[in-house]
C-alpha positions as a printed NumPy array, in Angstrom:
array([[ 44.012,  -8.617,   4.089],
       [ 42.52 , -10.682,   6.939],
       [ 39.787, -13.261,   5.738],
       [ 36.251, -11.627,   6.339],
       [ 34.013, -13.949,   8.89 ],
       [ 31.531, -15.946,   7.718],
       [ 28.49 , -13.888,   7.873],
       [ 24.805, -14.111,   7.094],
       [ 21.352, -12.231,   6.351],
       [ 17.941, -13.853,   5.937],
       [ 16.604, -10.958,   4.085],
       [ 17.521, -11.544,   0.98 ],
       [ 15.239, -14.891,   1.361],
       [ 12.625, -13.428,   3.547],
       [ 11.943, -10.315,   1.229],
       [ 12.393,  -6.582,   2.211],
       [ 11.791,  -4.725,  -0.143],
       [  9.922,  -1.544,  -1.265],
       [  8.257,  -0.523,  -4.246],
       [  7.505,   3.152,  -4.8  ],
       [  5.218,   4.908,  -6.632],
       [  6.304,   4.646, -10.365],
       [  6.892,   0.641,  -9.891],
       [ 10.252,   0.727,  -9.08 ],
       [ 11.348,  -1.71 ,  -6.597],
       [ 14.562,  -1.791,  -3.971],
       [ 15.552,  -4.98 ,  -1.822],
       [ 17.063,  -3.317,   1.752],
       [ 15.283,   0.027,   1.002],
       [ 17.03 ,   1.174,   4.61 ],
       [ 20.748,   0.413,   4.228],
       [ 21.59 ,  -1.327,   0.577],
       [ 18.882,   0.697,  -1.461],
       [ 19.858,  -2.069,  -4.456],
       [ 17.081,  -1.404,  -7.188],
       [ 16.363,  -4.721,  -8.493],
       [ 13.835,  -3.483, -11.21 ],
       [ 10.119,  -1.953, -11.742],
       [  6.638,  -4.027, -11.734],
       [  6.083,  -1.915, -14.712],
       [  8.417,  -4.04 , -16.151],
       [  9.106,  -7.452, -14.287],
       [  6.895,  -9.817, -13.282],
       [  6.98 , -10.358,  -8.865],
       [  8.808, -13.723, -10.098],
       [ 11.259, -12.338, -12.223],
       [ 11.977,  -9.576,  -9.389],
       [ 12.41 , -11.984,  -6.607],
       [ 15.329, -13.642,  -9.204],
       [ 16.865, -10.707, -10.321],
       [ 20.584, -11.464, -10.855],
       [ 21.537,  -8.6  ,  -8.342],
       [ 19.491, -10.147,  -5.83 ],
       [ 20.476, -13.83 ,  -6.501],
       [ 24.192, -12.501,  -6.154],
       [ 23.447, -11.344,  -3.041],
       [ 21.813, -14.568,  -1.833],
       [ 25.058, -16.323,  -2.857],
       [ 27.181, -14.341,  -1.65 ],
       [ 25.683, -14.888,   1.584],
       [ 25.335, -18.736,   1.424],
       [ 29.17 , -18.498,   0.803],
       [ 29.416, -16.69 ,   4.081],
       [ 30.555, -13.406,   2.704],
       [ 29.3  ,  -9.735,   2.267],
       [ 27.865,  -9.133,  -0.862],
       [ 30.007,  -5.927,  -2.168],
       [ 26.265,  -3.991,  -2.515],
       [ 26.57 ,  -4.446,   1.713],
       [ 30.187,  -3.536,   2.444],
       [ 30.269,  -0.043,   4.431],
       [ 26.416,  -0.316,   5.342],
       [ 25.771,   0.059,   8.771],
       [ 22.812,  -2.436,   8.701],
       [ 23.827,  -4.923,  12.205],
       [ 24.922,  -7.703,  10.   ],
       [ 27.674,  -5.722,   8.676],
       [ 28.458,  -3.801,  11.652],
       [ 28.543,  -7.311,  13.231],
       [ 30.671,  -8.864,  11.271],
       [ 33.099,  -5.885,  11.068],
       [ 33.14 ,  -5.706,  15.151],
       [ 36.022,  -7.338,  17.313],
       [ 35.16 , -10.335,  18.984],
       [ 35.959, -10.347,  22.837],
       [ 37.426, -13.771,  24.007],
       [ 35.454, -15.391,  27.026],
       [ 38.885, -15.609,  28.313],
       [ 40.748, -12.606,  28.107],
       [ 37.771, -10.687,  29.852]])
């Protein structure tokens, strides 16, 4: 298998997430949908370090696509799965 690129997403650091109606609360609610936990529960702190989420961070500092990502078709991913076209050979 060819080594992935190195890749990266700010939103794990920047914060999208949604919280519905009974508390619960996903990080990427439009592509991942990774439930990281419910207010009912968790504190906004505790949320914002949930080990799913922190996995994801690092996975990202590390330049690679946290396995919750792979086959999403969020542009990051996409991106980073897309041939690169060499100045040159155009």
């Amino acid at each position: 298998m060819a080594p992935q690129p190195e890749v990266f997403c700010e939103e794990p650091w920047t914060g999208l997430f949604s919280v519905n109606a009974d508390g619960s609360v996903t990080f990427c609610p439009c592509y991942a949908k990774v439930r990281i936990g419910n207010l009912k529960d968790s504190t906004i702190q505790e949320l914002w370090n949930a080990s799913e989420l922190v996995e994801i961070r690092r996975s990202f500092v590390h330049g690679v696509i946290p396995p919750q990502c792979e086959g999403q078709l969020c542009p990051v991913v996409v991106n980073a799965h897309s041939p690169t076209v060499d100045d040159s050979e155009a």
